[in-house]
C-alpha positions as CSV (number, residue, x, y, z in Angstrom):
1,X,1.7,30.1,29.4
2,X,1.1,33.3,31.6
3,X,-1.9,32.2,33.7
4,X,-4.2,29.4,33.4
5,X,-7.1,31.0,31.5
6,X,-4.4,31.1,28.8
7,X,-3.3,27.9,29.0
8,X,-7.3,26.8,29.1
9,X,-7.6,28.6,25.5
10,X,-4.4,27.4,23.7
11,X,-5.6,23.8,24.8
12,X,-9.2,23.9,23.6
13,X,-7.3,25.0,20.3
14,X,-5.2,22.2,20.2
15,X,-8.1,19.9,20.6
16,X,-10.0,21.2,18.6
17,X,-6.9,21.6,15.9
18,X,-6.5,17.9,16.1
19,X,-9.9,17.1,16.0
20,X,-9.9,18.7,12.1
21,X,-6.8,16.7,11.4
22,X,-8.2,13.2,12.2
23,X,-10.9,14.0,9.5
24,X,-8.1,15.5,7.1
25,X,-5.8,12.4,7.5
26,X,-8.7,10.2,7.0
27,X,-9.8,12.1,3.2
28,X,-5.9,11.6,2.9
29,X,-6.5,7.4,3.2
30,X,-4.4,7.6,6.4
31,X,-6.5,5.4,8.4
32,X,-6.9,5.0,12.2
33,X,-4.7,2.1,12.4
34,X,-1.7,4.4,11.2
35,X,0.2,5.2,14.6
36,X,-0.3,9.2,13.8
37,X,-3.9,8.3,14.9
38,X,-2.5,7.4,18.1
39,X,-0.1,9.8,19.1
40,X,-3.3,12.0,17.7
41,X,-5.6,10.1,20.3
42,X,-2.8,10.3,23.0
43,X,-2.8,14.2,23.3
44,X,-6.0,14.8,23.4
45,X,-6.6,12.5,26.3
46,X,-3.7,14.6,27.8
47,X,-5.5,17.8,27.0
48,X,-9.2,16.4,28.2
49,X,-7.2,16.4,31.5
50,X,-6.7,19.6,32.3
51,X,-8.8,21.3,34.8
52,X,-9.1,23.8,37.1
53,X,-8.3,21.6,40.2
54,X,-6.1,20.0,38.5
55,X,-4.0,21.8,35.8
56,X,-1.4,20.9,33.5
57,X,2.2,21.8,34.5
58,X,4.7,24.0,31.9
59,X,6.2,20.6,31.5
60,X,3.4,18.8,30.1
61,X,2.2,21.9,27.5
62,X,5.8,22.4,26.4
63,X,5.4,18.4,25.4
64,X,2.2,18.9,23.7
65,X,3.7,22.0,21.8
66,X,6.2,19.5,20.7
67,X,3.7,17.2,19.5
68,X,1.7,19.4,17.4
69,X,5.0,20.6,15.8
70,X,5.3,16.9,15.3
71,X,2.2,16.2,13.8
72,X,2.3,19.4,11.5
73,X,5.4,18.3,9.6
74,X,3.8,14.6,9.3
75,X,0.8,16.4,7.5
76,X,2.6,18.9,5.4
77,X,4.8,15.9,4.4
78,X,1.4,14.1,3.0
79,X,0.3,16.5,1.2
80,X,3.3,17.0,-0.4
81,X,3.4,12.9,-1.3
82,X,-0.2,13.6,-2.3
83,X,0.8,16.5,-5.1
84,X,3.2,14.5,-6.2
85,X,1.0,11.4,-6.4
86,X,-1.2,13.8,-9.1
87,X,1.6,14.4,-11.3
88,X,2.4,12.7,-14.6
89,X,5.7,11.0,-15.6
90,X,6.4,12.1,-19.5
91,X,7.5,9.4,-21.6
92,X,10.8,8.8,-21.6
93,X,11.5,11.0,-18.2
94,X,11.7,8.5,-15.3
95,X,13.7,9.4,-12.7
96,X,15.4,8.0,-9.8
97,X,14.0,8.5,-6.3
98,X,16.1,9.6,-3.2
99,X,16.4,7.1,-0.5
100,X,14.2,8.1,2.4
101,X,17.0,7.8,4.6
102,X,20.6,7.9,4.5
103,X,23.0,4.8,3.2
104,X,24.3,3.9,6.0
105,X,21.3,3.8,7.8
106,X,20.2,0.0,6.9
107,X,23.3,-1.1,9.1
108,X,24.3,-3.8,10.2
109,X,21.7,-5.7,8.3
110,X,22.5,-3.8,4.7
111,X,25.5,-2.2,4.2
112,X,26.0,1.4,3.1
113,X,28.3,-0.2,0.4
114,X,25.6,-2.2,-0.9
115,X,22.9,0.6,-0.5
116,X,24.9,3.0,-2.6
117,X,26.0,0.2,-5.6
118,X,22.4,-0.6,-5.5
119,X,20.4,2.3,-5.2
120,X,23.1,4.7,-7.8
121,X,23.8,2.3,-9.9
122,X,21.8,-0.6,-10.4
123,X,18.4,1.2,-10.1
124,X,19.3,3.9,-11.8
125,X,19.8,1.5,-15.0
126,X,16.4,0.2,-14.6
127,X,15.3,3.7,-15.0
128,X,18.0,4.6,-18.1
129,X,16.2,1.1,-19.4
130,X,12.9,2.3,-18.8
131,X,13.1,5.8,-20.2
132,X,15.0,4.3,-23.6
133,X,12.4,1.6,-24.6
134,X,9.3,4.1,-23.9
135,X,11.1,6.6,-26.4
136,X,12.0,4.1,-28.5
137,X,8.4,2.8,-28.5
138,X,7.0,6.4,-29.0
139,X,9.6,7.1,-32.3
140,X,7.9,3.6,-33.9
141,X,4.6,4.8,-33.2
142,X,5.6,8.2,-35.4
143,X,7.1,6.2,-38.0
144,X,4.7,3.6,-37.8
145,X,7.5,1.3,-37.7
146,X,6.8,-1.9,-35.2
147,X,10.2,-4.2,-37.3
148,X,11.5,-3.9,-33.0
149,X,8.6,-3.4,-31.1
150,X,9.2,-7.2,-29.5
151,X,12.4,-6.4,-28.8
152,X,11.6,-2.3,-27.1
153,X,8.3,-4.0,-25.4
154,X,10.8,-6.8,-23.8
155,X,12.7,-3.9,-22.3
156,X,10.3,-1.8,-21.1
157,X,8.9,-5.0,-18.9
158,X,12.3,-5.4,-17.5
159,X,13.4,-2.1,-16.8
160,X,10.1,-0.6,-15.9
161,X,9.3,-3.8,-13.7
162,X,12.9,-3.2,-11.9
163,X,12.3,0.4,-11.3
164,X,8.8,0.1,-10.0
165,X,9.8,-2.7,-7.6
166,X,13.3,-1.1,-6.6
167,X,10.8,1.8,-5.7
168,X,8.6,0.2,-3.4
169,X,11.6,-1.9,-2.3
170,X,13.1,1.1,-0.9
171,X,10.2,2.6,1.1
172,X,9.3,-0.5,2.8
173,X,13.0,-0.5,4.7
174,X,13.4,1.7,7.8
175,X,16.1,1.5,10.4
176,X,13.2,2.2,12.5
177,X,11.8,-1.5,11.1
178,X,11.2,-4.6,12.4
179,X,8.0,-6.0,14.6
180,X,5.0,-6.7,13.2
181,X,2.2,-4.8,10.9
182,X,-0.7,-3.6,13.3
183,X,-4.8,-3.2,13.1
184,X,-6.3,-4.5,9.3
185,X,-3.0,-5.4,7.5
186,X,-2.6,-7.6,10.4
187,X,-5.9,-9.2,10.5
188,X,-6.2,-9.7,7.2
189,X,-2.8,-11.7,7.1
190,X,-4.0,-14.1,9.8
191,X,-6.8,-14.1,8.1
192,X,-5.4,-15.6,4.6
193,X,-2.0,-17.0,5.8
194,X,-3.3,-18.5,9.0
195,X,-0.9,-16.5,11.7
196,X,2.0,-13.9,10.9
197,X,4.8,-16.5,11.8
198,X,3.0,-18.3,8.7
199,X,3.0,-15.6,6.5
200,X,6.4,-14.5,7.4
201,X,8.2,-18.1,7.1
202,X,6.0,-18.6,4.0
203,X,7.3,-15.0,2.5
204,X,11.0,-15.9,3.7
205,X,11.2,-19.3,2.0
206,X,9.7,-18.3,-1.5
207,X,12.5,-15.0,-1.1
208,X,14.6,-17.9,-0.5
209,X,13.9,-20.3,-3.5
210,X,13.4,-18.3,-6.1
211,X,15.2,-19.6,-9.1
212,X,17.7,-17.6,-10.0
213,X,17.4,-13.5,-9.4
214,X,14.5,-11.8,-8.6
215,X,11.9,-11.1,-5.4
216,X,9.4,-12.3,-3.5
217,X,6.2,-10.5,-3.0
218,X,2.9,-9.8,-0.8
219,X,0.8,-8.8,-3.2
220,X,-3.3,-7.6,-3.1
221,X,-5.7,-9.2,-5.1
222,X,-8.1,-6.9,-6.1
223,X,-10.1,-9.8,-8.2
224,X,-10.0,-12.6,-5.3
225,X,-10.2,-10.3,-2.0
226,X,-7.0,-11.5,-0.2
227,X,-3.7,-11.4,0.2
228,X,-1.2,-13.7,-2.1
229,X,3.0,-14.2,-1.6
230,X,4.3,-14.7,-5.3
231,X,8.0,-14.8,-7.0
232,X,9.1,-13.1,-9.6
233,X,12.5,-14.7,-11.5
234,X,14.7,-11.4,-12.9
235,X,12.0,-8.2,-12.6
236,X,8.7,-9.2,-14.4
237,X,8.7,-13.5,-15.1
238,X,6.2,-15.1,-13.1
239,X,4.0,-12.5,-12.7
240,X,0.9,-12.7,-11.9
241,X,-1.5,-9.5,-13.5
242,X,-5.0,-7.5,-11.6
243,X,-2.2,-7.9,-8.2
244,X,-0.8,-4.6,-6.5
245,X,2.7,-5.4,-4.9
246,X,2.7,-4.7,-0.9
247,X,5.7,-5.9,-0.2
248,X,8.8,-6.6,-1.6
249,X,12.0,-8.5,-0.7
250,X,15.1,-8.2,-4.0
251,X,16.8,-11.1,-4.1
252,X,19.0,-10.1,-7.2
253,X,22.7,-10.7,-6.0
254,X,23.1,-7.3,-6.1
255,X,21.3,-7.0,-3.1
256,X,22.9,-8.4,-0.6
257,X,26.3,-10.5,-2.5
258,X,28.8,-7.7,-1.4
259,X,27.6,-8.1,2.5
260,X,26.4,-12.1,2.5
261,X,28.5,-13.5,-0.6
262,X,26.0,-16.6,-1.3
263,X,24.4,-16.8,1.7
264,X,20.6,-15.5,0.8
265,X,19.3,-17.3,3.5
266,X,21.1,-15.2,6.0
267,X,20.4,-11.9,3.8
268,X,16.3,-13.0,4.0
269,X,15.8,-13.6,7.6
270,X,18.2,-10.0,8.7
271,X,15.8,-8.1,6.4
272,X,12.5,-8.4,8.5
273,X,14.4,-6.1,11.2
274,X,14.0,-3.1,8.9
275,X,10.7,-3.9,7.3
276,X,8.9,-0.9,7.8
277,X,5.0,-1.8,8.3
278,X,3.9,1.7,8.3
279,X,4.4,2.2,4.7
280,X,3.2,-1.4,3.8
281,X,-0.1,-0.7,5.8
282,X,-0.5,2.6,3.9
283,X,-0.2,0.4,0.5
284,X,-2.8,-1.9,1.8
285,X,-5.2,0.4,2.8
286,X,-5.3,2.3,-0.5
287,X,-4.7,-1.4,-2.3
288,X,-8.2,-2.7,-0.5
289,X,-9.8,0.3,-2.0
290,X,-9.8,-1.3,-5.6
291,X,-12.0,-4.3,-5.7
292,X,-13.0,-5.9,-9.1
293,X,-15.6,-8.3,-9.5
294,X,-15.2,-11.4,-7.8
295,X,-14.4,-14.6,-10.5
């Protein structure tokens, strides 16, 4: 900045820029708990500094520049999650979703080798499965011919349950993972599991013991108000419907066999190092939001 009166202006902008984008993230369901809120908070306390007998050196506005530029792409990249969020999937045209980070990135607690034979192949014949029985379903309907609808309805519950929880699955991993959730996810977990070392030993040992293939899962219940851990043997037995998955831990063999061989118990408790909180506490938050009568 040339001269301090500058600098005075470009700041009050700032603030007053950030100010709009607390509302914005908020209409967006990104709540105050989210750690954008924060770094939001954080800058304008940096700004509200600034004064005449005291102004901010080239230093500290270069790092605010920096910060804004920051905070811009984090809001341009929500929007674009909430266009997408509006479109439709056609029957029939599931596709797969690109990793949010690279293969390797899991390391050393999932290998690149096991992201890739997951991810390309195992997910993406969830979604082959998927697409084929909701086509296959749609060309009875125009025949009015239901002799395999047992058989295409079967399919589409395992596929389409694999796909939907590979999904989330996939999300809720970051290399930048680990820790422990933060503000209402939190509290509502002590609330309902008693402490997080509860909740996260109780998760653990129903990933665990699951009988066979298949996950365990924090789910929301929209009907009882509260949190709820459940397994699922394969993709969709054991369910438990009017729940919305949080979070999800795949305990197929696929998922960890290459890296652990049989040892699940090892794969379970090296998976809450990349568990990425953020993105769980973003499902609960727009989970909460959907409340049904209390029975």
């Amino acid at each position: 900045m040339e001269n301090n009166e500058e600098a005075k202006k470009y700041l009050s902008e700032v603030d007053s820029w950030l100010e709009d984008v607390s509302y914005f993230l908020i209409d967006l369901n990104i709540h105050s708990e989210d750690k954008i809120h924060e770094l939001i908070n954080n800058t304008k306390n940096v700004i509200r500094q600034n004064s005449d007998e005291k102004p901010l050196d080239v230093s500290e506005i270069i790092a605010i520049q920096q910060t804004v530029q920051d905070i811009d792409h984090f809001v341009q990249r929500r929007i674009g999650e909430n266009e997408r969020q509006k479109a439709t999937v056609p029957i029939g045209k599931h596709v797969l979703p690109k990793l949010p980070y690279s293969y390797d990135a899991l390391q050393p607690y999932i290998s690149e080798e096991i992201m890739r034979l997951h991810h390309d192949k195992h997910h993406q014949s969830y979604v082959d499965g998927l697409n084929k029985a909701e086509k296959m379903m749609k060309e009875a309907r125009e025949k009015n011919n239901f002799d395999l609808i047992k058989h295409w309805e079967r399919e589409a519950a395992f596929h389409g349950s694999g796909h939907y929880l590979h999904t989330i699955f996939w999300e809720i991993m970051n290399p930048k993972g680990g820790g422990q959730p933060h503000g209402e996810l939190l509290r509502q977990i002590q609330k309902d599991f008693g402490s997080f070392d509860h909740f996260k030993r109780h998760f653990s040992e129903a990933a665990k013991k699951v009988e066979g293939v298949g996950w365990s899962i924090l789910v929301w219940s929209p009907r009882s108000r509260h949190l709820e851990i459940l397994q699922a043997e394969r993709h969709q037995f054991l369910t438990q419907w009017d729940t919305i998955p949080l979070l999800v831990l795949d305990v197929w063999e696929h998922a960890y066999y290459l890296q652990y061989k049989n040892d699940r118990n090892k794969y379970v408790d090296n998976w809450w190092n990349i568990v990425y909180w953020p993105n769980v506490e973003n499902r609960f938050y727009k989970a909460r939001e959907m409340q049904w009568d209390a029975f």
